[in-house]
N, C-alpha and C positions, 0 to 999 in steps of 0.2 A: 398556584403552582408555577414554579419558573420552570421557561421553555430550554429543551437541552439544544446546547451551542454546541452549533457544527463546523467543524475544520471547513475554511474555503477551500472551494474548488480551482484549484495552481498548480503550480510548477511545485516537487517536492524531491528532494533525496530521497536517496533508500532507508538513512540514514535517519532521514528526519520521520517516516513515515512508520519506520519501527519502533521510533522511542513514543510516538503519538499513541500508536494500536497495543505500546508495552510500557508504558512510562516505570512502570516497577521493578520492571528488568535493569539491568547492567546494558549499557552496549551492546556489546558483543553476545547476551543471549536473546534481545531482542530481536539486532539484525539477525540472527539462526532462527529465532519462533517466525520472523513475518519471512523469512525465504521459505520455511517452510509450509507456511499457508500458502504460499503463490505458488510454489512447486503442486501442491495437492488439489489445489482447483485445478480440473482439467477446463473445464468453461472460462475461467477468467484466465488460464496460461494461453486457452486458443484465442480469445478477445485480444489479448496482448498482445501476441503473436501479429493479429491482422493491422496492429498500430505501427510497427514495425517493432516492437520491445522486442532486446533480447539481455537475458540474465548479465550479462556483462556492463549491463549499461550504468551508471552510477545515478540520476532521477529518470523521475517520471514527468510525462508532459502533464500538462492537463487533462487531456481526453484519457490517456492513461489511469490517472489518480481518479477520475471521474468512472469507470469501468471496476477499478478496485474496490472505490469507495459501496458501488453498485454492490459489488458481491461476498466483500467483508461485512458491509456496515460503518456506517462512520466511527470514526476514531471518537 
C-alpha cells in the first residue's frame, strides 16, 4: 500500500494552501471554502492569532501552516 504524501512543512500563500485543501474548486471558491474554515475554527483562529496572523496577511509562516495543517489535516 503506498504511503500518503504529505505537503511539506513551509512557507505557503493563502492562495496556494487553498487550491492544495481544494484542488477542484476554481480560485476564487476555494480561496472562500478555506477562509472559511479558518474563520470557523475558533481554536486554530486563536493559535493564529498568538503567531501574530492576522486575515490580511497574504501567506503563512511555517509555524503557521504547521498549526493549520494540525487542525485541518494535511492537504
Amino acid at each position: 500500500m503506498a504511503e500518503l504524501i504529505k505537503s511539506p512543512i513551509k512557507s505557503y500563500t493563502k492562495s496556494e494552501l487553498a487550491r492544495l485543501y481544494n484542488p477542484e474548486l476554481c480560485y476564487q471558491s476555494a480561496m472562500r471554502t478555506f477562509r472559511q474554515w479558518l474563520k470557523m475554527n475558533r481554536e486554530l483562529n486563536a493559535r493564529l492569532s498568538e503567531t501574530g496572523y492576522s486575515p490580511l496577511q497574504h501567506s503563512f509562516t511555517p509555524k503557521q501552516v504547521e498549526l493549520i495543517f494540525h487542525f485541518l489535516g494535511y492537504p
